[in-house]
matplotlib code that plots the C-alpha trace (Angstrom):
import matplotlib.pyplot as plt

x = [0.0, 1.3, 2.0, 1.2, -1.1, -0.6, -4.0, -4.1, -7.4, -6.9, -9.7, -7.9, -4.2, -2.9, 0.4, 1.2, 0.2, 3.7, 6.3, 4.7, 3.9, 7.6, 8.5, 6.6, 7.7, 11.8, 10.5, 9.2, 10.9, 13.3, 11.7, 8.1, 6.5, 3.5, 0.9, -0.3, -4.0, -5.1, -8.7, -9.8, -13.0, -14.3, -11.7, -12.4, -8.7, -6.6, -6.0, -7.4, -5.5, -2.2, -3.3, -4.0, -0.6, 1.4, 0.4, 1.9, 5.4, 4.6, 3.5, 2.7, 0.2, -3.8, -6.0, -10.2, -12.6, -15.1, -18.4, -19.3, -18.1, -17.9, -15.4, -12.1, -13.0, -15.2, -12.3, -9.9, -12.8, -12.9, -9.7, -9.0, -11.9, -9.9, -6.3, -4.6, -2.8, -3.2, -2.2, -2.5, -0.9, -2.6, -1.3, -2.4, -2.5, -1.4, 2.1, 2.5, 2.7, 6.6, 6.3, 9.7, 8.2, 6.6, 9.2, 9.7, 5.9, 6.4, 9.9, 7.9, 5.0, 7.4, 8.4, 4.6, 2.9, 0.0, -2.5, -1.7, -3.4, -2.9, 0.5, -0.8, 1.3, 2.1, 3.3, 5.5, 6.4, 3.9, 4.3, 0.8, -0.6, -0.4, -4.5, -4.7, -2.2, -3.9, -7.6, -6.1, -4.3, -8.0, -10.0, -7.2, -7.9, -11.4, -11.6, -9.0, -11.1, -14.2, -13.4, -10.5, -8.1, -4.7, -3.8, -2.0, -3.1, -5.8, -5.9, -2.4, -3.0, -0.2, -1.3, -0.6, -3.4, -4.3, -7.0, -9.5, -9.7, -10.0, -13.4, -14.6, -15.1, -18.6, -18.2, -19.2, -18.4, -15.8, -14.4, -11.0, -10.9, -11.2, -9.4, -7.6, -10.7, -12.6, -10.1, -9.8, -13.3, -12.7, -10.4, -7.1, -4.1, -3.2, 0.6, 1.9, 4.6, 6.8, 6.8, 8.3, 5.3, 6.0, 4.5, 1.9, 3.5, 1.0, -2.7, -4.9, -6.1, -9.7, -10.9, -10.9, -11.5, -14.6, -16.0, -13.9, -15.7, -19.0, -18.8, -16.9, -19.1, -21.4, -19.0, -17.9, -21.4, -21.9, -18.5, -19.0, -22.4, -20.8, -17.9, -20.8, -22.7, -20.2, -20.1, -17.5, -16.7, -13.8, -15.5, -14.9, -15.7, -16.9]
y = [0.0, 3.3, 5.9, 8.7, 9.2, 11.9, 13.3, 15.1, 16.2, 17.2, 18.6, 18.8, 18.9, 16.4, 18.5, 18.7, 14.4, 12.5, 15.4, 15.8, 12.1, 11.5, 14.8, 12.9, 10.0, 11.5, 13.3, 10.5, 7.6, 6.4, 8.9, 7.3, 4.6, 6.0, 5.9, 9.1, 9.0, 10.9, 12.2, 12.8, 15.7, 14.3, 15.8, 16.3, 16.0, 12.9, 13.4, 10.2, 8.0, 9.9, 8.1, 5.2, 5.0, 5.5, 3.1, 0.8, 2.4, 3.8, 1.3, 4.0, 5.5, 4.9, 6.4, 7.6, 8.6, 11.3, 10.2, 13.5, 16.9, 17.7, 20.5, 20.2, 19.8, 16.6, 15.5, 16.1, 14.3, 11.3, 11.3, 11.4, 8.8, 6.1, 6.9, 4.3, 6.2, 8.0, 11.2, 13.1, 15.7, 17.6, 18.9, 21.0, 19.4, 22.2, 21.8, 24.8, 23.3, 21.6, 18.1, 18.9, 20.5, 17.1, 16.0, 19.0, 19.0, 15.6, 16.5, 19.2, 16.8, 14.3, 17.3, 18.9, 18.9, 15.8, 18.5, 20.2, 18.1, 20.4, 22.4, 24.3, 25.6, 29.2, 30.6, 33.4, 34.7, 33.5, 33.2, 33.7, 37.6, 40.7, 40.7, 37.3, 38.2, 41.1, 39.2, 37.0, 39.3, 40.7, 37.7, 36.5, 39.7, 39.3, 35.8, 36.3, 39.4, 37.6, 34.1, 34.8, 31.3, 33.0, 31.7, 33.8, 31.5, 29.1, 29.1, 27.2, 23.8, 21.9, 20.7, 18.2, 17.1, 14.3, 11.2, 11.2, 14.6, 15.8, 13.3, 14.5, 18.1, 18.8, 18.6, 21.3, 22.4, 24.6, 23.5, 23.5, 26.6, 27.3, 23.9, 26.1, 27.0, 24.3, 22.3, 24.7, 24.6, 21.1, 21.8, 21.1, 23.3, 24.4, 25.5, 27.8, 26.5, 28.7, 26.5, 27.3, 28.1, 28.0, 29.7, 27.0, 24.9, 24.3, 24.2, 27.3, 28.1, 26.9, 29.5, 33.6, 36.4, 36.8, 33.2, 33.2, 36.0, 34.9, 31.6, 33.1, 35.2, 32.5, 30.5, 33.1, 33.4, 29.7, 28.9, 31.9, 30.2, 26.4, 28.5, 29.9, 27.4, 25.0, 22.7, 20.8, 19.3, 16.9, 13.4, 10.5, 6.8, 5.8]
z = [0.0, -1.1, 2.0, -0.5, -2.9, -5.9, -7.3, -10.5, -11.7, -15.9, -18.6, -22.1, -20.6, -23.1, -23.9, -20.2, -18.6, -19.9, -18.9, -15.6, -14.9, -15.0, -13.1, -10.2, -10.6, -10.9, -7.7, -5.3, -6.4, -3.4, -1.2, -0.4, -1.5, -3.6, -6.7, -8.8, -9.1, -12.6, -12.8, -16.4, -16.2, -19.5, -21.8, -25.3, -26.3, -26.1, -22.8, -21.5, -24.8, -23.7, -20.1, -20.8, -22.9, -19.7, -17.8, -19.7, -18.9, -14.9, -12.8, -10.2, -12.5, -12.3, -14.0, -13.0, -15.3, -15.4, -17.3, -17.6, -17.2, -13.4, -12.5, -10.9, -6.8, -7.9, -9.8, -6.7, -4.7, -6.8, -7.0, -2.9, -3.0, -5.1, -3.2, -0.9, 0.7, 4.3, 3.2, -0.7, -2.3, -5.1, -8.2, -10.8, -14.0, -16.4, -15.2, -13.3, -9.9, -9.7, -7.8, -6.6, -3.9, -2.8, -1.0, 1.0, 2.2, 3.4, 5.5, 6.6, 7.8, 9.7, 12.0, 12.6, 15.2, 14.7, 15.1, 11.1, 8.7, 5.7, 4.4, 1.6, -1.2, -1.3, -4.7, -3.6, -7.5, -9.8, -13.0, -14.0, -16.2, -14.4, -14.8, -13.2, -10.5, -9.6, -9.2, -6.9, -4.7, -4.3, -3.9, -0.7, 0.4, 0.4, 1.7, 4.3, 5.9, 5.7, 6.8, 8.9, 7.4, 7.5, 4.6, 1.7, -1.3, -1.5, -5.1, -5.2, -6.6, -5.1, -1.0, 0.8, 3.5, 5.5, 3.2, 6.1, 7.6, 3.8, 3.1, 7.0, 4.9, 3.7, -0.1, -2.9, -6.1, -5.8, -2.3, -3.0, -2.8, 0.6, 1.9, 4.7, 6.0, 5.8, 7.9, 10.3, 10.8, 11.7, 14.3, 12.3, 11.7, 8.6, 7.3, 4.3, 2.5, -0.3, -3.7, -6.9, -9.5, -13.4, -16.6, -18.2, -20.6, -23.1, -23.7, -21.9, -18.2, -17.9, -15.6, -16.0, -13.9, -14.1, -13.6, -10.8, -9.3, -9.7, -8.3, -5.8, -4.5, -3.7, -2.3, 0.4, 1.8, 1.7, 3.6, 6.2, 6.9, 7.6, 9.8, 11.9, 12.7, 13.3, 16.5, 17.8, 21.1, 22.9, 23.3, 25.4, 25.9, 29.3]

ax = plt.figure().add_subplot(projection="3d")
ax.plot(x, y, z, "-o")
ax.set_aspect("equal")
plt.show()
């Protein structure tokens, strides 16, 4: 049984599965014993053929399959869903996120405390469009004031987070997002961790500023709600 379990949600990333497949595979092997857990989201590309071609050259590979179109945090879900592993880390499957940083997340995670069950990725220079750049700074901003997660970037897609305190979460569309929160609502710690972030190698971003906003807005009510009504309390068996 694998101790880690590498999730990669994809919609028509063809250009970008085989170099990063083996740039986490070159990053893990000899340091854990693991599998990489591809979601396909329905692509339209031969994104799922370029798939199913590499499992027949990395054994760590499987590969899950959207029937239909479902968005990248039930992709992440499913994804979490099929893993064998106790603990996940997430990657973004355009590329931009460099599994390098794996490694470090999990050196960081032997010496936590027991009590942090998610170290999010922080991109410190991103190498995203000034527009794009600018739209996020505001939306943290936003979020941060209004749900109070101390977190500098939730929209970074590499994390690393515990397999059953991430399926304890209540699920929506959109939830990955506001992971940091969501676990601290919980009662779990979260950590920021620097990471190296790279300009897209091929294909196009699937989200834009303004879809971003509109769902967001949504979202931030819905998650502010589940942060007040919350409940939680110590137990014990007698």
């Amino acid at each position: 049984m694998p101790e880690l379990s590498v999730v990669v949600p994809v919609f028509n990333e063809q250009g970008n599965i085989a170099p990063l497949v083996g740039e986490i595979a070159a990053a893990l092997r000899g340091v854990a014993e693991f599998e990489i857990v591809y979601v396909d989201d329905a692509s339209r590309d031969d994104s799922l053929a370029v798939l199913g071609t590499l499992k027949a050259t990395t054994p760590e590979l499987r590969v899950v399959a959207h029937a239909t179109q479902s968005g990248q945090s039930t992709a992440i879900r499913n994804g979490v869903k099929a893993a064998r592993g106790a603990w996940i880390a997430t990657l973004d499957g355009d590329g931009q996120n460099d599994p390098a940083d794996i490694p470090k997340l999990l050196a960081m995670r032997a010496t936590a405390d027991p009590a942090i069950k998610l170290f999010a990725g922080w991109r410190v220079n991103r190498q995203d469009s000034g527009s794009k750049r600018w739209a996020s700074k505001w939306a943290n901003a936003i979020r941060a004031r209004l749900l109070r997660d101390d977190t500098p970037d939730t929209g970074c897609g590499i994390k690393l987070f515990e397999r059953a305190a991430f399926l304890d979460l209540p699920y929506f569309d959109h939830m990955h997002r506001y992971l940091p929160a969501l676990m601290q609502r919980a009662g779990w710690q979260v950590r920021s961790v620097p990471v190296n972030h790279r300009a897209r190698g091929t294909g196009v971003s699937k989200y834009n500023n303004l879809n971003r906003a509109l769902v967001g807005i949504s979202d931030l009510r819905g998650v502010a709600w589940l942060i007040r009504r919350s409940r939680r309390t110590d137990t014990r068996e007698l």
